[in-house]
N, C-alpha and C positions, 0 to 999 in steps of 0.2 A: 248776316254773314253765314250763318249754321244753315240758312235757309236755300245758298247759292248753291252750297258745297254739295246738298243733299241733289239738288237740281242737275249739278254737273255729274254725278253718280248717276241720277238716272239718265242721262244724255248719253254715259259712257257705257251703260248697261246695254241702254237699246240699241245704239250703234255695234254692240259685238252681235245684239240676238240680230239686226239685219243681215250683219257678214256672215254669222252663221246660218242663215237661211239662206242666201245665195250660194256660200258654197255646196248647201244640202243640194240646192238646185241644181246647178252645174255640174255635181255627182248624179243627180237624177236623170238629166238630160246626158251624160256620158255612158251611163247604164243601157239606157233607152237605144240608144246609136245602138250598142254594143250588141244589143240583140238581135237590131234590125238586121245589122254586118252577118250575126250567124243563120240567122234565120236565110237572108239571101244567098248565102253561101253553100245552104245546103239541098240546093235545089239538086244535087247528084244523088243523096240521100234519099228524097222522098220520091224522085223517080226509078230508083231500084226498088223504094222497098212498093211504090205501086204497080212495078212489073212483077215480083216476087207476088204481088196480091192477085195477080192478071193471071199469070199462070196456073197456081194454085187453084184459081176458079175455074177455070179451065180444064186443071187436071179431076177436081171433084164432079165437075157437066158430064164429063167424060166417059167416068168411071159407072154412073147413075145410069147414065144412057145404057153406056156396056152391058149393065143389070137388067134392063130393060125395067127401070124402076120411075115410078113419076115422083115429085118433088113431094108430094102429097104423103104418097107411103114411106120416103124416106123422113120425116117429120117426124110421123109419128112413131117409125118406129125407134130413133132415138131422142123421141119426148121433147121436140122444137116446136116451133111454127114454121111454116110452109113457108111465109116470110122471110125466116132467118134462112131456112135452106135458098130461097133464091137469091138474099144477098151473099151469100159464100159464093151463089157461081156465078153472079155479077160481078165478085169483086171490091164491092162496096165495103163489106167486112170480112172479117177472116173470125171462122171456129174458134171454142176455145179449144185446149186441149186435148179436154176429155170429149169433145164433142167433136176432132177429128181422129181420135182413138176409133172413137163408136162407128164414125164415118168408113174407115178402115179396115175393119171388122165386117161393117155390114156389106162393102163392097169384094170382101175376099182377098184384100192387101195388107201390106202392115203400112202403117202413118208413115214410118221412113219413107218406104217406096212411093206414097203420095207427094211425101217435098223431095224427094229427088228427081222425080220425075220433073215435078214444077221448075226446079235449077236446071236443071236438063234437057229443059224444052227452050228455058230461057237460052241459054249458054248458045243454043241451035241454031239459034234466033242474030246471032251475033256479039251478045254481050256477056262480058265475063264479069266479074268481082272478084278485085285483086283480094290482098290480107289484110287491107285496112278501110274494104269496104267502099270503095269507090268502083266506078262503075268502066269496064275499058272495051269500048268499042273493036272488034277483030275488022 
């Protein structure tokens, strides 16, 4: 008798750790959804902000050329690789900071006038961003 009781305790143990592993589950898998939802969702988002990345590379090609500067001397003279200057005017990635501070400087602008230009050329272009960041076609 002490033998069943003990038996049916462990039957009634494991049946909660299985329901609580299916519901871990079915929060896992609602989670999973849930991201996939933002993720797809935010495809306005990451095509602004790689138009904002288009420009800006753009507005820095621009600037270097204006200089009549190669990619080479702009490197070294704010202590990069030649590399990192051709992915800023590719596009690929964006400066940090202080490395479009420097950019700005070297070129005889201030950094604001670099990303206004960049919104500015964008905006020219036809698209705007409203105040919560979504992107509106004129």
């Amino acid at each position: 008798m002490y033998m069943s009781t003990i038996y049916r305790f462990a039957a009634i143990i494991y049946i909660i750790f299985l329901l609580a592993m299916i519901a871990f589950g079915i929060y896992f898998v609602s989670l999973v959804v849930k991201a996939l939802r933002k993720y797809i969702n935010s495809t306005e988002v990451r095509e602004e902000k790689r138009e904002v990345r288009q420009s800006l590379a753009e507005m820095l090609r621009e600037n270097r050329i204006r200089c009549k500067m190669t990619q080479e001397f702009v490197s070294e003279a704010i202590g990069v690789s030649r590399q990192a200057v051709s992915k800023w005017e590719n596009g690929s990635s964006d400066p940090s900071t202080s490395n479009l501070i420097a950019l700005a400087e070297l070129y005889g602008v201030s950094a604001e006038e670099l990303l206004k230009n960049a919104v500015s050329k964008r905006k020219s272009e036809g698209t705007s961003v409203d105040g919560g960041g979504m992107i509106n076609d004129k």
